[in-house]
C-alpha positions as YAML, in Angstrom:
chain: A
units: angstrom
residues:
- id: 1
  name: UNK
  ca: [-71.30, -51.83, -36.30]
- id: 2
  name: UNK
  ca: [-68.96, -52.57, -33.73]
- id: 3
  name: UNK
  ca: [-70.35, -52.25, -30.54]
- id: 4
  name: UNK
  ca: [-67.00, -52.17, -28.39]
- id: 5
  name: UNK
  ca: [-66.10, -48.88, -29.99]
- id: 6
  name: UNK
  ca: [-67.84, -45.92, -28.39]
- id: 7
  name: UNK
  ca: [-67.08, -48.60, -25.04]
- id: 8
  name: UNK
  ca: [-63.30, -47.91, -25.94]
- id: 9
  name: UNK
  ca: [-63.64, -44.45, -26.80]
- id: 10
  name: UNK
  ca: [-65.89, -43.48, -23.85]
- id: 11
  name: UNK
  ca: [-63.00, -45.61, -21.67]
- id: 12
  name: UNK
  ca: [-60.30, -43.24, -22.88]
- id: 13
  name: UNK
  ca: [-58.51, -45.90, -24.28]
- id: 14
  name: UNK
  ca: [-56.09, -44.38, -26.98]
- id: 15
  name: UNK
  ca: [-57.62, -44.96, -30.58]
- id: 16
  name: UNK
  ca: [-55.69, -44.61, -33.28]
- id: 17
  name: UNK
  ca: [-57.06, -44.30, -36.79]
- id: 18
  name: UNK
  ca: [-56.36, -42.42, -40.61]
- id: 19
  name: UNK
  ca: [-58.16, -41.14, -42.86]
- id: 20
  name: UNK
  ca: [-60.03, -42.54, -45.93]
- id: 21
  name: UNK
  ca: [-60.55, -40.43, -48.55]
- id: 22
  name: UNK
  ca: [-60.24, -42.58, -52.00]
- id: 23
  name: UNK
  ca: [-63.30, -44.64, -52.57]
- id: 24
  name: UNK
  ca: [-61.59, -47.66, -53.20]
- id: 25
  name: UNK
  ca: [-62.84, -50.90, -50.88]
- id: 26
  name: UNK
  ca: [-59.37, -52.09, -51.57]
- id: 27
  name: UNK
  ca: [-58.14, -49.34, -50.12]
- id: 28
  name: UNK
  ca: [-60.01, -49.87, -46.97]
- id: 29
  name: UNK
  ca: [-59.05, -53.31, -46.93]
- id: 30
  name: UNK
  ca: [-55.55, -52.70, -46.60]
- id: 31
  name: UNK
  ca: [-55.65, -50.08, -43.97]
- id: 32
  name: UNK
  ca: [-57.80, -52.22, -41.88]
- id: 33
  name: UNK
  ca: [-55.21, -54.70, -42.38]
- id: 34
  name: UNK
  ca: [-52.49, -52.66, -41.15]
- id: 35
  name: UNK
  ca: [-54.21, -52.79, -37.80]
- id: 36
  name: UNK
  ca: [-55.97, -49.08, -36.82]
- id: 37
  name: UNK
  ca: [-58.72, -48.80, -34.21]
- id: 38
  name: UNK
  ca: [-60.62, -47.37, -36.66]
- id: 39
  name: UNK
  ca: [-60.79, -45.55, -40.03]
- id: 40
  name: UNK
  ca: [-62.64, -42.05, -40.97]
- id: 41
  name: UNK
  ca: [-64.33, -42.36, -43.77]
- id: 42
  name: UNK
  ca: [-64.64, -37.92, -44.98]
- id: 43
  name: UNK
  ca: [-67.60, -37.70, -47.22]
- id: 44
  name: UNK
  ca: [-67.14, -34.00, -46.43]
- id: 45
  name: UNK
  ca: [-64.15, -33.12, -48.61]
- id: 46
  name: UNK
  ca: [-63.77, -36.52, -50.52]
- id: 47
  name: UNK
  ca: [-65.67, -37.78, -53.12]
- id: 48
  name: UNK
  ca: [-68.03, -40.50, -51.41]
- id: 49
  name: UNK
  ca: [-71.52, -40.54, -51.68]
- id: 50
  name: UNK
  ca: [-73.51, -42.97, -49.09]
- id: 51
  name: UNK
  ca: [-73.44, -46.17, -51.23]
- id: 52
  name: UNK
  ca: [-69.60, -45.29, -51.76]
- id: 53
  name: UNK
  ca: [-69.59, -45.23, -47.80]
- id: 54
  name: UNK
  ca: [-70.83, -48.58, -47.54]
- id: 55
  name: UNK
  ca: [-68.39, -50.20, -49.48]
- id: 56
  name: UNK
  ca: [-65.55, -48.99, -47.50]
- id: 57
  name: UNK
  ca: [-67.53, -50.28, -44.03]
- id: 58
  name: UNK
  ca: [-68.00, -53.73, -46.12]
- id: 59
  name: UNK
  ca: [-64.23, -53.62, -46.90]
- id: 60
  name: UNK
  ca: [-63.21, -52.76, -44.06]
- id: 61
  name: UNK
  ca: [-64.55, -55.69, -42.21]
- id: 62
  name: UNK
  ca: [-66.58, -55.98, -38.87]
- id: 63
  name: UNK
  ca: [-63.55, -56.11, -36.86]
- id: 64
  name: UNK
  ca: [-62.40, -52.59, -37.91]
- id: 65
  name: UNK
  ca: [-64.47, -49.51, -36.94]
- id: 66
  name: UNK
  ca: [-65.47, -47.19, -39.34]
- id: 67
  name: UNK
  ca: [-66.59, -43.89, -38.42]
- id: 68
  name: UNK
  ca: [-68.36, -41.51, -41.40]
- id: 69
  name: UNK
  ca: [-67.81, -38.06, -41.41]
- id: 70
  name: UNK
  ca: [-71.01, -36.56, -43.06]
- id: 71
  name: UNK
  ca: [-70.95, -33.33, -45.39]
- id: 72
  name: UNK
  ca: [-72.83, -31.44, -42.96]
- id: 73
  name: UNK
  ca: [-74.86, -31.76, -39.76]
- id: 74
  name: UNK
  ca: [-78.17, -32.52, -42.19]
- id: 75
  name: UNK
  ca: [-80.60, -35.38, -41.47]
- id: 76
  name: UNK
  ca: [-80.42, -36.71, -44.10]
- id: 77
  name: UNK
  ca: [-76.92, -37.33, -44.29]
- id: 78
  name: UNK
  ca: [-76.87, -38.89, -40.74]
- id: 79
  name: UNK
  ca: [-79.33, -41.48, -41.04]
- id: 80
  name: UNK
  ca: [-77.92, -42.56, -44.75]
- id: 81
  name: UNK
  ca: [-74.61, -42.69, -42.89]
- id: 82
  name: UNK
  ca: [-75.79, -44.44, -40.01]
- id: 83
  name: UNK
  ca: [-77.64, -46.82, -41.82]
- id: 84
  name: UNK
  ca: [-74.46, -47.55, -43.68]
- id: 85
  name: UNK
  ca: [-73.50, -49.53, -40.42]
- id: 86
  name: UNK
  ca: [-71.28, -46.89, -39.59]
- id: 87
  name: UNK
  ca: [-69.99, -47.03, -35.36]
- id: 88
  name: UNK
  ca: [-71.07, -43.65, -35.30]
- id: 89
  name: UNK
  ca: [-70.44, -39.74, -37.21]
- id: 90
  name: UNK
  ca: [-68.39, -36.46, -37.36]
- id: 91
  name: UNK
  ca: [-70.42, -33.96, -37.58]
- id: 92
  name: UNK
  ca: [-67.90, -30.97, -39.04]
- id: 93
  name: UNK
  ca: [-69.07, -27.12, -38.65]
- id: 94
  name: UNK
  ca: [-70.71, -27.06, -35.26]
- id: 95
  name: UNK
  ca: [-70.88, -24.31, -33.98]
- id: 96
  name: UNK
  ca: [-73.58, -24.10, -31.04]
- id: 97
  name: UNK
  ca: [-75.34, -25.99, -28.42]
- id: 98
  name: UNK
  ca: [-78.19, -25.82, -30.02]
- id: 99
  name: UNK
  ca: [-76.39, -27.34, -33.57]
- id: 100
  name: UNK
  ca: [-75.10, -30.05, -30.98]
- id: 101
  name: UNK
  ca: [-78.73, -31.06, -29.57]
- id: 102
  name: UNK
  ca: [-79.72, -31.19, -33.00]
- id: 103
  name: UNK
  ca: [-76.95, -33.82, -33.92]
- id: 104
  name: UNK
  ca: [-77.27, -35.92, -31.13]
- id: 105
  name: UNK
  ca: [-81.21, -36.35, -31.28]
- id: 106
  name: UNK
  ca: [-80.84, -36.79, -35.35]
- id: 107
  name: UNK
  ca: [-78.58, -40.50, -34.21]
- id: 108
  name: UNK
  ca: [-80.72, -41.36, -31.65]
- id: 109
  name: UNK
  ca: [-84.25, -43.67, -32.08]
- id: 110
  name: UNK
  ca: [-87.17, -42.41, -30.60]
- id: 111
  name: UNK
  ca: [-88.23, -41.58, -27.65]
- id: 112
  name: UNK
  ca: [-84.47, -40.17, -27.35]
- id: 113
  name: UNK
  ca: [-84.14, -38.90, -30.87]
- id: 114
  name: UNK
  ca: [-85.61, -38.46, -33.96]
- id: 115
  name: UNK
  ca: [-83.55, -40.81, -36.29]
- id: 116
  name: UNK
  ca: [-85.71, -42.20, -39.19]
- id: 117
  name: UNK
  ca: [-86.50, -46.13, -39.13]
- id: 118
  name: UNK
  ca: [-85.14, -47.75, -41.93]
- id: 119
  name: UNK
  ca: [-84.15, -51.19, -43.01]
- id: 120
  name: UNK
  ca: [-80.25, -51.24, -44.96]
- id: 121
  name: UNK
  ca: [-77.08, -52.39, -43.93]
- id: 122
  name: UNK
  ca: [-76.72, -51.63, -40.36]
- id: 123
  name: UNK
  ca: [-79.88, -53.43, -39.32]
- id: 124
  name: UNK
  ca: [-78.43, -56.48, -41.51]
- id: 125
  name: UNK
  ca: [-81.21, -55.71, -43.98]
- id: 126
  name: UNK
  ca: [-84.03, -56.26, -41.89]
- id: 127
  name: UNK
  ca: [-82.42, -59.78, -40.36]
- id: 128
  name: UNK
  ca: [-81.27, -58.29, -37.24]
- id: 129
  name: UNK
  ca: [-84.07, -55.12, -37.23]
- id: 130
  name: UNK
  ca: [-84.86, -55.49, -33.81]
- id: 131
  name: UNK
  ca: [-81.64, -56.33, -32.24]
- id: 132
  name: UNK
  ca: [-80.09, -53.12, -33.98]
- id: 133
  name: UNK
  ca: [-82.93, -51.09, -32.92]
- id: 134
  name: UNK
  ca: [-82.91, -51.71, -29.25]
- id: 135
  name: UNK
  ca: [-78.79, -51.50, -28.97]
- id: 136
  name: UNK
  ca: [-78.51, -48.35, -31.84]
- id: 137
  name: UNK
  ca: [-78.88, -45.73, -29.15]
- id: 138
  name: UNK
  ca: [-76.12, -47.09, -27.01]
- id: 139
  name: UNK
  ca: [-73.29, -48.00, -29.47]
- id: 140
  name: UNK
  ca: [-73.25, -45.23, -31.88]
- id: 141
  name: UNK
  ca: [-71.08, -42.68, -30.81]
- id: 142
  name: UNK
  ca: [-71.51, -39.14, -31.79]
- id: 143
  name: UNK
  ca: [-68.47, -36.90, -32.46]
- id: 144
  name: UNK
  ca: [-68.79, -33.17, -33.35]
- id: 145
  name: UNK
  ca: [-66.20, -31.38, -34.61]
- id: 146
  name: UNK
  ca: [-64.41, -27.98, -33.41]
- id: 147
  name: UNK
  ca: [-62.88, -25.91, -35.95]
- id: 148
  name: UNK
  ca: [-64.60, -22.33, -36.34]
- id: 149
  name: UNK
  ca: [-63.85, -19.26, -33.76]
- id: 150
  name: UNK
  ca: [-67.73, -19.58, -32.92]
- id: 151
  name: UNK
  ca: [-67.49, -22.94, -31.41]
- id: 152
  name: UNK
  ca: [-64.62, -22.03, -29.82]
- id: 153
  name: UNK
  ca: [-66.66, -18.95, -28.25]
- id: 154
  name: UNK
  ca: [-69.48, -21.53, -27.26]
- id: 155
  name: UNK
  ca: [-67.45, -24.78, -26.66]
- id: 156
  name: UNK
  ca: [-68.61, -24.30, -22.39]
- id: 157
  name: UNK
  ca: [-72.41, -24.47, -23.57]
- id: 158
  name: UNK
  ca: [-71.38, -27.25, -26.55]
- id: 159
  name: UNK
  ca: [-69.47, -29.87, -24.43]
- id: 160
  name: UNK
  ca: [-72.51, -29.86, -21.73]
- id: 161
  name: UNK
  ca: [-74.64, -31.00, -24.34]
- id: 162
  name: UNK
  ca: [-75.95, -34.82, -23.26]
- id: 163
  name: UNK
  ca: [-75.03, -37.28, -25.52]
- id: 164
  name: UNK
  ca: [-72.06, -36.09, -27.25]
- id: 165
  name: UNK
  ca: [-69.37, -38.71, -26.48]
- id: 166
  name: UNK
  ca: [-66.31, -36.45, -28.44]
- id: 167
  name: UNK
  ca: [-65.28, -33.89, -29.80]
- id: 168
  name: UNK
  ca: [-62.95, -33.73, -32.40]
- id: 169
  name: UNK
  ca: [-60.57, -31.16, -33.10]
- id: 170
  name: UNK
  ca: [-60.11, -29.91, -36.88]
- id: 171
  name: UNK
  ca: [-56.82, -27.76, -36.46]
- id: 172
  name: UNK
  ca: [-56.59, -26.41, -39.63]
- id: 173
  name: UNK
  ca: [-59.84, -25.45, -40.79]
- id: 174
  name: UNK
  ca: [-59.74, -24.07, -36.99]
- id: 175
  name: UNK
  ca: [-56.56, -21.92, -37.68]
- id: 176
  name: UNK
  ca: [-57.85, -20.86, -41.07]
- id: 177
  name: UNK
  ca: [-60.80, -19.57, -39.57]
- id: 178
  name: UNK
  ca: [-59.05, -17.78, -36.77]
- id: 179
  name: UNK
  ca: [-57.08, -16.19, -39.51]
- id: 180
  name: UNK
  ca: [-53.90, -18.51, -38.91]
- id: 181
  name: UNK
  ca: [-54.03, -20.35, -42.35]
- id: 182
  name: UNK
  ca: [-52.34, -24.12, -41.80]
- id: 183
  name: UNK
  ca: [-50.40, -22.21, -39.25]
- id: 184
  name: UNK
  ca: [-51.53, -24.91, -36.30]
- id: 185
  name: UNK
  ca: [-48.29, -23.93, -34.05]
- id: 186
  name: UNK
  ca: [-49.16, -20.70, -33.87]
- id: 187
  name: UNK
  ca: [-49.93, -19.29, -30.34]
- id: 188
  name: UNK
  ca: [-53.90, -18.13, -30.94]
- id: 189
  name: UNK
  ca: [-54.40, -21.56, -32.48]
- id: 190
  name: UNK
  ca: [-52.70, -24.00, -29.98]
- id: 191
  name: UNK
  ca: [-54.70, -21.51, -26.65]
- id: 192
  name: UNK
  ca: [-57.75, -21.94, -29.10]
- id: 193
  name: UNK
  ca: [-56.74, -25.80, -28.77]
- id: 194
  name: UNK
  ca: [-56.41, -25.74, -25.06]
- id: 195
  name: UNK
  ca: [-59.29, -23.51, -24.52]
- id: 196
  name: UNK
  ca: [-61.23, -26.18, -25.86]
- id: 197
  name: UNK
  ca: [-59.62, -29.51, -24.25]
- id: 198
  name: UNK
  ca: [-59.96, -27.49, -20.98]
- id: 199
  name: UNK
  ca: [-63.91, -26.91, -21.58]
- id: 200
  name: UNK
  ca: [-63.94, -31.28, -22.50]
- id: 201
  name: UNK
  ca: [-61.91, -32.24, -19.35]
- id: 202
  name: UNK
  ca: [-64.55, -30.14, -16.97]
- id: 203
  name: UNK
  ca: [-67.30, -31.88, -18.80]
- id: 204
  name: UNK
  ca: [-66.02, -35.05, -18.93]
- id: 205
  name: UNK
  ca: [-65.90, -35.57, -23.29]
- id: 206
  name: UNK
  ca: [-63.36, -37.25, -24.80]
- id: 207
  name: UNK
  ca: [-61.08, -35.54, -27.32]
- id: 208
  name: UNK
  ca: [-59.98, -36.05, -30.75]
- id: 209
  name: UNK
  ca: [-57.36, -34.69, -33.23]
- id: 210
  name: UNK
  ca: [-55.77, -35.00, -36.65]
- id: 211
  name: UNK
  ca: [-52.48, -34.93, -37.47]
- id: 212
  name: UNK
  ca: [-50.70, -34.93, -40.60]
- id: 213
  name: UNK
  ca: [-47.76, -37.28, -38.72]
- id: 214
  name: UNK
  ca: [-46.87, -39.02, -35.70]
- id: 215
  name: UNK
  ca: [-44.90, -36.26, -34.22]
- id: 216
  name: UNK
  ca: [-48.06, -33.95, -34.82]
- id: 217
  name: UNK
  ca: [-50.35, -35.90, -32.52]
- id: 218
  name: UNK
  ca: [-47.53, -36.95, -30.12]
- id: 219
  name: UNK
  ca: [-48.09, -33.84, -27.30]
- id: 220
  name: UNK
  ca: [-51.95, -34.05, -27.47]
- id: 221
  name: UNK
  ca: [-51.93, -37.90, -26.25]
- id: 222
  name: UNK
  ca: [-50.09, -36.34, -23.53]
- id: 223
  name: UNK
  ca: [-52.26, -33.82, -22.92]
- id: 224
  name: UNK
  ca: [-55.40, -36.35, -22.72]
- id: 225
  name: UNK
  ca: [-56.63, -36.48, -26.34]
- id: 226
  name: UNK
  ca: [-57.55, -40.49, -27.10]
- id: 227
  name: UNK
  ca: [-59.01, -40.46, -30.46]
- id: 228
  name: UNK
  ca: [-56.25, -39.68, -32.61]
- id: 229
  name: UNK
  ca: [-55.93, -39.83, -36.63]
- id: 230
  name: UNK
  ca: [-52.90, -39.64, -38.32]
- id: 231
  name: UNK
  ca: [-52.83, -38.58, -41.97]
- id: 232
  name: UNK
  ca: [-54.71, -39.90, -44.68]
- id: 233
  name: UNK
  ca: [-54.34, -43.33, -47.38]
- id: 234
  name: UNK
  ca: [-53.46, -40.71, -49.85]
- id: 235
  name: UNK
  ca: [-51.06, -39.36, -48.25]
- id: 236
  name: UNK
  ca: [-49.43, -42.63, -46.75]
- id: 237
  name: UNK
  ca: [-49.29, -43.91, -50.20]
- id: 238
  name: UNK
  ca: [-47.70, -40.72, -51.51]
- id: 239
  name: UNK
  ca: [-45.11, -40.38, -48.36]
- id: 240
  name: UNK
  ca: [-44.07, -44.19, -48.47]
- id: 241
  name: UNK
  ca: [-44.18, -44.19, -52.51]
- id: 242
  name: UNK
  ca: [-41.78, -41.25, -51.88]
- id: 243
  name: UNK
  ca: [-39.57, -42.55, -49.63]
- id: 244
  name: UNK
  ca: [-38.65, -45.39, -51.44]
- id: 245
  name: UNK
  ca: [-38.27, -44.03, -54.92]
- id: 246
  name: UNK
  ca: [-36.11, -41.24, -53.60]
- id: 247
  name: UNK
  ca: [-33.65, -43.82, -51.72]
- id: 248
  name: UNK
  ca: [-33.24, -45.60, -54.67]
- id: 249
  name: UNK
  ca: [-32.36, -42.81, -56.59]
- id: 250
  name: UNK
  ca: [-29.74, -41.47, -54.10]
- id: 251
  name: UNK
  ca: [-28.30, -45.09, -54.29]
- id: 252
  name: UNK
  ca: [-28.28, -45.26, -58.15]
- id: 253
  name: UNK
  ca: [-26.32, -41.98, -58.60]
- id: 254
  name: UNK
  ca: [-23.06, -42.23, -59.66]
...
């Protein structure tokens, strides 16, 4: 765990990160290389289980912050993640206050939580158990995702929830549920988008967005959004595999 990165993030410092979605610790290793703020590790749409996780947090290297989003807002799922040694979770589909209390006291030790105690990875396999236990509640950082038409109905009573430190904007899943498939441009999906950074500035939570390029993200650092990822390894290796092969080829035609 890196314990300067909910600091940064709750700073508003401008975090820029991608997404991991092959479970490949080589993989990691090169995009933490490349210099991001931090990675995303999606065990909700890729193929990672916790152990799989781990080995892109080992990878990756203490010096770049990885950040696990879980399949769902279970208990299970968060402590395996956190345990992992992960600087915090994205919990996707949430949808209430009540979802977010739930979250928030499933990362948290007792007396502020209900997180299990166990000894892995994050607690240095028992080596650093105590030290981990007593800073755990201040250094993981707890970011809930906004992408359904409910949450946007209930983002007021969501974002006033203590101990949420982001929120994280999914736009597509949030235009495909408002019946705007992919269509993230489109005027119900970007006042859906401003609805909800409006409801995070008045309750002082950061916000968070992906983008599928630079010029995507662009206009929300503008508009105050500081956790920011842009694209995914897949699709950096298929763009810059791309690029290159189809340059040659225009140069090779006779």
């Amino acid at each position: 765990m890196n314990s300067n990165f909910r600091k940064r993030l709750l700073n508003g410092e401008v975090l820029v990160g991608s997404l991991i979605t092959i479970v490949s610790p080589e993989v990691a290793e090169i995009m933490a290389g490349v210099g991001f703020d931090w990675l995303f590790i999606d065990s909700e749409h890729s193929p990672f289980n916790a152990h799989g996780a781990q080995t892109i947090l080992q990878a990756a290297g203490r010096s770049c912050p990885c950040v696990i989003r879980v399949p769902a807002h279970d208990e299970v799922w968060i402590k395996k993640a956190l345990d992992t040694g992960a600087d915090g979770i994205i919990a996707p589909q949430v949808n209430s206050a009540a979802d977010a209390e739930a979250i928030v006291r499933m990362c948290k030790y007792p007396p502020d939580g209900t997180r299990g105690v166990g000894i892995g990875r994050a607690h240095k396999y028992g080596l650093e158990f105590i030290a981990y236990m007593e800073r755990a509640n201040n250094e993981i950082a707890v970011i809930l995702q906004a992408e359904t038409a409910q949450a946007l109905n209930n983002i007021s009573e969501i974002v006033e929830v203590p101990g949420i430190d982001a929120i994280f904007v999914g736009p597509y899943d949030l235009s495909a549920n408002l019946g705007k498939m992919g269509q993230i441009d489109d005027p119900e999906v970007t006042r859906a988008i401003a609805d909800i950074m409006e409801a995070c500035k008045k309750a002082g939570v950061r916000l968070g967005i992906f983008g599928a390029t630079v010029e995507a993200v662009e206009p929300f650092i503008q508009q105050g959004f500081s956790l920011l990822a842009i694209g995914s390894d897949g699709m950096h290796m298929a763009q810059g595999a791309g690029k290159i092969l189809n340059s040659l080829k225009r140069k090779t035609v006779i």
